[in-house]
BABARO-267544 format. One record per atom (N, C-alpha, C, O): atom name; x, y, z. Coordinates in pm, whole numbers, always signed. Layout:
N
  atome      c1      c2      c3
     CA       X       Y       Z
...
END
This chain:
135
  atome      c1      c2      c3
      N   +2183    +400    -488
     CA   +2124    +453    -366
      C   +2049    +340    -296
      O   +1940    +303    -339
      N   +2106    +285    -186
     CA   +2086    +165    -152
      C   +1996    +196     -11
      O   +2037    +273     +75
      N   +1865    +123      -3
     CA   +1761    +221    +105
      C   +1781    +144    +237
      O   +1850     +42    +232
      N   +1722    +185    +363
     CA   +1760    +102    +493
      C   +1737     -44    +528
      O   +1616     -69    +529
      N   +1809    -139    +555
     CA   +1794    -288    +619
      C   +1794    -260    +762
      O   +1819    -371    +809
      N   +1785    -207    +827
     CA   +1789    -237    +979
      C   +1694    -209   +1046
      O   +1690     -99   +1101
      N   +1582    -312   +1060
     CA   +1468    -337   +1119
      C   +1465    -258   +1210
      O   +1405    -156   +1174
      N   +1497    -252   +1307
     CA   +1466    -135   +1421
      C   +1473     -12   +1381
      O   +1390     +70   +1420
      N   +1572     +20   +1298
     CA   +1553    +151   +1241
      C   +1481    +196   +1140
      O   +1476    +311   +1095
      N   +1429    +107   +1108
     CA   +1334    +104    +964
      C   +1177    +115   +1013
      O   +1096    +184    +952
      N   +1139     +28   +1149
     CA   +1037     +53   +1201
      C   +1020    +204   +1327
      O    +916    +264   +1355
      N   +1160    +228   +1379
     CA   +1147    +374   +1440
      C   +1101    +477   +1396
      O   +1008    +546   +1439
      N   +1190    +495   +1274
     CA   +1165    +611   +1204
      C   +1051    +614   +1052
      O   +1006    +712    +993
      N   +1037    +510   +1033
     CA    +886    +520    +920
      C    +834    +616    +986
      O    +856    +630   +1106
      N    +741    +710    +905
     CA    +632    +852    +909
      C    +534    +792    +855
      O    +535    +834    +740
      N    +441    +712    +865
     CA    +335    +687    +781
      C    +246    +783    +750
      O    +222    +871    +833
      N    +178    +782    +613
     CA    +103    +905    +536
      C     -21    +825    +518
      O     -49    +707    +493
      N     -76    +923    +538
     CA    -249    +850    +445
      C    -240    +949    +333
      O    -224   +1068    +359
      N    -249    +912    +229
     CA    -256    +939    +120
      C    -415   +1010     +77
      O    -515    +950    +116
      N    -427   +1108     +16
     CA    -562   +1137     -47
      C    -646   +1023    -123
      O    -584    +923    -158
      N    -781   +1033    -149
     CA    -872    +959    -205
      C    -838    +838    -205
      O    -729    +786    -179
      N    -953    +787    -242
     CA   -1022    +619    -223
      C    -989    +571    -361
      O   -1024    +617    -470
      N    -904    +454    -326
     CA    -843    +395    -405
      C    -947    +255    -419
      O   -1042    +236    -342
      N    -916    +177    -515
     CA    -937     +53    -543
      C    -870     -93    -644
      O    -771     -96    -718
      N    -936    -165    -623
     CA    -845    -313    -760
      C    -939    -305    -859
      O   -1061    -290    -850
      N    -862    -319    -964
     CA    -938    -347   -1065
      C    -864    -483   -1147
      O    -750    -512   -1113
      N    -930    -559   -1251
     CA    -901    -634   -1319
      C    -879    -610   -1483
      O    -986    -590   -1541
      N    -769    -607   -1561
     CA    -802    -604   -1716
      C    -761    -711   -1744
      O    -672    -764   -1679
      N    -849    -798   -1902
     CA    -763    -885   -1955
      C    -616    -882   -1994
      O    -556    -778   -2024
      N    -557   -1015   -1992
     CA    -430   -1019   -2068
      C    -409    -928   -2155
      O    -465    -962   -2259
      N    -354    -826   -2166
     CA    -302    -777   -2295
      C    -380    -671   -2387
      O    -373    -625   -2501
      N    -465    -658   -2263
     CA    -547    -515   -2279
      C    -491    -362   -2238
      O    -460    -320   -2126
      N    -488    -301   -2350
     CA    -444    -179   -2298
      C    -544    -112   -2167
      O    -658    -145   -2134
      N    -458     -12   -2111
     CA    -476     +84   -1967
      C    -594    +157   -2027
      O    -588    +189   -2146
      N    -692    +185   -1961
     CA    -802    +259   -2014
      C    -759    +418   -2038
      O    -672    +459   -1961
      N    -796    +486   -2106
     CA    -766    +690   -2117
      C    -811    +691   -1960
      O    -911    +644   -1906
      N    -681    +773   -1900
     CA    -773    +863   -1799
      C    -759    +796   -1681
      O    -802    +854   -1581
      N    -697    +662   -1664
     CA    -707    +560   -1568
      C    -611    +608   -1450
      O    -633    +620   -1329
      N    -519    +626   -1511
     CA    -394    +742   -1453
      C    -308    +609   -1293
      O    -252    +654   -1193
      N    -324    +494   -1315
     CA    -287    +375   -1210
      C    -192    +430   -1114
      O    -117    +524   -1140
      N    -199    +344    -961
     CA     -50    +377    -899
      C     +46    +232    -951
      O    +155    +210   -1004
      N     -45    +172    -910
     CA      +6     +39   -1005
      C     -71     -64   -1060
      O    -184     -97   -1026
      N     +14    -125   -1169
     CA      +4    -202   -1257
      C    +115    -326   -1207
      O    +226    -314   -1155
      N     +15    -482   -1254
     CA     +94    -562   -1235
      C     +34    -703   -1318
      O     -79    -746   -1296
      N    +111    -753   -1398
     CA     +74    -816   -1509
      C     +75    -964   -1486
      O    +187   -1014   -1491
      N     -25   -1047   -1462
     CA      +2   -1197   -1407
      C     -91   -1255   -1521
      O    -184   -1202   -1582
      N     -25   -1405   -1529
     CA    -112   -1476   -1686
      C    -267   -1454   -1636
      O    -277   -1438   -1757
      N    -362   -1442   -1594
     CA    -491   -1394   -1580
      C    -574   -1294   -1639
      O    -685   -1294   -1693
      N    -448   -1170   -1597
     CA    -473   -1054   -1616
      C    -411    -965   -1536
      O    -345   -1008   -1442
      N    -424    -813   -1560
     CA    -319    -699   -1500
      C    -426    -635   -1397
      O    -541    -592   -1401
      N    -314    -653   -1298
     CA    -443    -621   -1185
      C    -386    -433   -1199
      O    -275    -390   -1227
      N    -513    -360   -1167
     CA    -478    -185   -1163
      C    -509    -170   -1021
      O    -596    -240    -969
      N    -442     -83    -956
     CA    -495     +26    -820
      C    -469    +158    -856
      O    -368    +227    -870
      N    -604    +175    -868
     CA    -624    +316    -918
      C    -714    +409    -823
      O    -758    +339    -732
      N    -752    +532    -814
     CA    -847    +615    -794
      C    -992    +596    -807
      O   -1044    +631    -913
      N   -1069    +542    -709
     CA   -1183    +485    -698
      C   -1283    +572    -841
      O   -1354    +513    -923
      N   -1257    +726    -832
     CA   -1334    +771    -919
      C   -1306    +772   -1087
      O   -1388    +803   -1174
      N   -1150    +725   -1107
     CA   -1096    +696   -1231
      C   -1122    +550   -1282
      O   -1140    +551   -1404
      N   -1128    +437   -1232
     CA   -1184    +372   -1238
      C   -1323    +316   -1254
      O   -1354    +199   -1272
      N   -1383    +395   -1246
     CA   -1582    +423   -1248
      C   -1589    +471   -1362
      O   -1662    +420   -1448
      N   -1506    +590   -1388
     CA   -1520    +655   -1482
      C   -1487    +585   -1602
      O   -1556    +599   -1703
      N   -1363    +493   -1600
     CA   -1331    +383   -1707
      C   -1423    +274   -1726
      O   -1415    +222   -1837
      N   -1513    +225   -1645
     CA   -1619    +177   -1643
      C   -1558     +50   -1619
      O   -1605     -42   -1687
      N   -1457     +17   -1533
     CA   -1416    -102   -1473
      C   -1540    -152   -1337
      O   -1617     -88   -1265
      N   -1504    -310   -1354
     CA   -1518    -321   -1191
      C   -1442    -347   -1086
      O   -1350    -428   -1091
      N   -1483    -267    -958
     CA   -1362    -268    -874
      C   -1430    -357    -787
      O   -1544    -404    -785
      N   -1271    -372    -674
     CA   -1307    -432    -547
      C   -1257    -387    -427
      O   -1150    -344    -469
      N   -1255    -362    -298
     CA   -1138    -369    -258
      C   -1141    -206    -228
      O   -1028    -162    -251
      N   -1214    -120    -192
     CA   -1233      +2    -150
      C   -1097     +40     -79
      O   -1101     -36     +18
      N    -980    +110     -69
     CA    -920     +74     -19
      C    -866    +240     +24
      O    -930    +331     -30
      N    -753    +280    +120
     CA    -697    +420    +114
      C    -538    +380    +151
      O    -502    +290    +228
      N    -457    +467     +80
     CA    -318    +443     +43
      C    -263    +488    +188
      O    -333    +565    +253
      N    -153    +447    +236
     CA     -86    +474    +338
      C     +81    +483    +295
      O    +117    +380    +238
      N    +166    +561    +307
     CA    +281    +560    +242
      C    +355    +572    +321
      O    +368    +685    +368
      N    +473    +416    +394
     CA    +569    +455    +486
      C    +680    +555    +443
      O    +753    +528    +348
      N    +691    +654    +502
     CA    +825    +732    +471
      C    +899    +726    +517
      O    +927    +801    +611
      N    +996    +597    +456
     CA   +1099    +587    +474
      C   +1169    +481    +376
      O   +1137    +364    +356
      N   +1299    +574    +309
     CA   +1393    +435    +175
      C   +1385    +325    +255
      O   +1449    +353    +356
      N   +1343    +220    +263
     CA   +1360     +63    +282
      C   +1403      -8    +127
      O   +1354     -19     +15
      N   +1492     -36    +178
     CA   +1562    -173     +98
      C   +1463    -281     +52
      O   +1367    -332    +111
      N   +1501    -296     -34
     CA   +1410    -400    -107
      C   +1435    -531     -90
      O   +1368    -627    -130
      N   +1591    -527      +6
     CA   +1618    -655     +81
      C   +1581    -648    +243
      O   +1625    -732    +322
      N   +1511    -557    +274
     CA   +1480    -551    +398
      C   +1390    -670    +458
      O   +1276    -706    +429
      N   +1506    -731    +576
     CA   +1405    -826    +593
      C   +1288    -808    +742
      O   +1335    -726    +821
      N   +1176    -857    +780
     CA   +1078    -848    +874
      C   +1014    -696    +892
      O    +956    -676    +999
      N   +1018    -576    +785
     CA    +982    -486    +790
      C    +842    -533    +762
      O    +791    -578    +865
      N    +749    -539    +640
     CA    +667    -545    +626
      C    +572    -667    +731
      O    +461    -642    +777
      N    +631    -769    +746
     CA    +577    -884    +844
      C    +560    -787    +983
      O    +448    -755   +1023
      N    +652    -755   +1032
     CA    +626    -626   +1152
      C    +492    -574   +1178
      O    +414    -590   +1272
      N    +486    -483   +1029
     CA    +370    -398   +1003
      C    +237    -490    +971
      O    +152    -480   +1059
      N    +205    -570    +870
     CA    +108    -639    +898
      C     +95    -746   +1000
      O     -24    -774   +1012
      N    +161    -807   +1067
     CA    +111    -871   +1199
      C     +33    -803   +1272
      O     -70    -840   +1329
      N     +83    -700   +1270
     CA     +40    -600   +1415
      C     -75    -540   +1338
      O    -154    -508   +1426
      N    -132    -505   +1211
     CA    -230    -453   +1158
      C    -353    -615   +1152
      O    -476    -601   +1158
      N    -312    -700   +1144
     CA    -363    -834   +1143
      C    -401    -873   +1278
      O    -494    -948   +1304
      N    -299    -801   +1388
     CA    -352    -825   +1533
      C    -485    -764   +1567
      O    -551    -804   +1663
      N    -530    -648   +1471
     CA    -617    -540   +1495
      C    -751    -565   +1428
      O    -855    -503   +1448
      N    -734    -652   +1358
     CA    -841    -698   +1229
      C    -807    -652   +1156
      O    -887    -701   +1077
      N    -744    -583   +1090
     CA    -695    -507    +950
      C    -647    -554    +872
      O    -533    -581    +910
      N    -669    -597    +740
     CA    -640    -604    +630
      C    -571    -568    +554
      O    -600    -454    +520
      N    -449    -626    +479
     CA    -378    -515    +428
      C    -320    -566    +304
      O    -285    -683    +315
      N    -299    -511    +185
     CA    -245    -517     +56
      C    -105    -404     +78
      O    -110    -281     +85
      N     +14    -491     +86
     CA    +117    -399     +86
      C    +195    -391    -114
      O    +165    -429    -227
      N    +282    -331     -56
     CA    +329    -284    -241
      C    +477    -190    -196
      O    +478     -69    -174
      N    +578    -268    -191
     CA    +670    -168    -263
      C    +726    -176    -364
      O    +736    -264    -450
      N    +782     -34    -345
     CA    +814     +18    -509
      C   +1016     +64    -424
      O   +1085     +29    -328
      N   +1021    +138    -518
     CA   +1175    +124    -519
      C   +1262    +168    -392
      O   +1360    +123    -333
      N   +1138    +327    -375
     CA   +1193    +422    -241
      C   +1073    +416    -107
      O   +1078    +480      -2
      N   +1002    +349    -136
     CA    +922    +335     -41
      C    +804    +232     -31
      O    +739    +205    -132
      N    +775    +169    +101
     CA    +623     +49     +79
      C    +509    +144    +119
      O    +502    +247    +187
      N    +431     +78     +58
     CA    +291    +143     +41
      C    +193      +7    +107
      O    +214    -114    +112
      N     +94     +82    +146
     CA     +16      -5    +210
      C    -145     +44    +181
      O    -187    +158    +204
      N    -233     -80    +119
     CA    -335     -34     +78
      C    -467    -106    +174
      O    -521    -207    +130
      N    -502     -59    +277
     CA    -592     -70    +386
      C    -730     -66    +378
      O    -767     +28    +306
      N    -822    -132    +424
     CA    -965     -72    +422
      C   -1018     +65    +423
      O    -980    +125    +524
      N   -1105    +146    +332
     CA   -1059    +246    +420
      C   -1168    +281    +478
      O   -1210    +396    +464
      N   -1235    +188    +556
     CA   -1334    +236    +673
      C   -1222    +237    +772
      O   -1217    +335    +847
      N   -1122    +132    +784
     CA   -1001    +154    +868
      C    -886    +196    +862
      O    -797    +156    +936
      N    -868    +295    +762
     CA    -791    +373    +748
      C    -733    +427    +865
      O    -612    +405    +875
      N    -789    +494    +961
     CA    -758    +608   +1028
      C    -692    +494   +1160
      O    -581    +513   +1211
      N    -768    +397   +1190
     CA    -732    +304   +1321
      C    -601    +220   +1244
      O    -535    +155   +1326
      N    -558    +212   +1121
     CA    -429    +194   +1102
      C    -324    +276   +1097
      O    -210    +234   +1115
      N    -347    +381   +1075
     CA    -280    +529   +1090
      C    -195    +530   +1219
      O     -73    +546   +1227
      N    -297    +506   +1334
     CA    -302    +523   +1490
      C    -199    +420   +1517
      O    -100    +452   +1582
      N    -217    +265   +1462
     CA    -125    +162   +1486
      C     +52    +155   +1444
      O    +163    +118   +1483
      N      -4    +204   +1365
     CA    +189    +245   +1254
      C    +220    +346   +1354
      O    +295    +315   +1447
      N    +163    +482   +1342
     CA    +232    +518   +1468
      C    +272    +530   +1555
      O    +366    +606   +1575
      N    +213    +455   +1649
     CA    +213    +353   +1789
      C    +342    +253   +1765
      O    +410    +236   +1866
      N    +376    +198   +1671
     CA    +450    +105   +1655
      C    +570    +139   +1644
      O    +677     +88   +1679
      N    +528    +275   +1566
     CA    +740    +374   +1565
      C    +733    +389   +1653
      O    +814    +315   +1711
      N    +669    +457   +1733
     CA    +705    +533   +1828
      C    +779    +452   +1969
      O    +856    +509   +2046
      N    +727    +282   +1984
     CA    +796    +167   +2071
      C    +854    +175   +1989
      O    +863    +298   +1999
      N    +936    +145   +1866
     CA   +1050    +141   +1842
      C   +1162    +231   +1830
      O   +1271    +211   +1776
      N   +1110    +353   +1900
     CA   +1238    +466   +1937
      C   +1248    +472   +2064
      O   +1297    +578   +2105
      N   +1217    +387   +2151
     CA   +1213    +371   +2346
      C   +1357    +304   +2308
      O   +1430    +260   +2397
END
């Protein structure tokens, strides 16, 4: 199941989601197990350490430290994992705005992890941005 390459159509039709609750980064050592309860969206393992983005309040509760306050945004739409200038698209234009952005995809969809005092004024931009790309 091979997801969309065609930039214009990939930026028309994305639905961007804001996702529930306040997410954040966390840090574990090398080769430390996932805390009980941590419940991650992701995990990603670099010689340093495994960085987590988890649930701001699952993370507290694990007694990590976080950084990086952040709220999930989920383009809806299969993009290809060879898709090229999709994500550059989306953060330029979130970068034009001051916005900050930690993107992440996964197999059927990119995720985008935003400030989330600016959550909502990136919301406004993604949609603004399909919407010129269906003129």
């Amino acid at each position: 199941m091979a997801g969309e390459t065609d930039l214009k159509k990939l930026l028309a039709t994305m639905t961007p989601e804001l996702r529930p609750g306040t997410h954040v980064f966390a840090t574990l050592p090398p080769d430390a197990p996932v805390p009980d309860g941590l419940e991650p969206m992701m995990l990603f393992r670099e010689r340093e350490g495994t960085t987590a983005i988890a649930l701001e309040e699952r993370a507290k509760a694990a007694g990590l430290e976080t950084v990086f306050r952040c709220r999930m945004v989920t383009l809806n739409i299969h993009s290809s994992l060879e898709a090229v200038g999709f994500l550059a698209a989306i953060t330029t234009r979130l970068a034009a705005a001051g916005i900050g952005v930690n993107p992440v995809s996964a197999f059927y969809h990119d995720h985008l992890f935003v400030p989330a005092d600016q959550a909502e004024e990136a919301m406004a931009i993604l949609k603004r941005l399909a919407e010129e790309n269906r003129l």
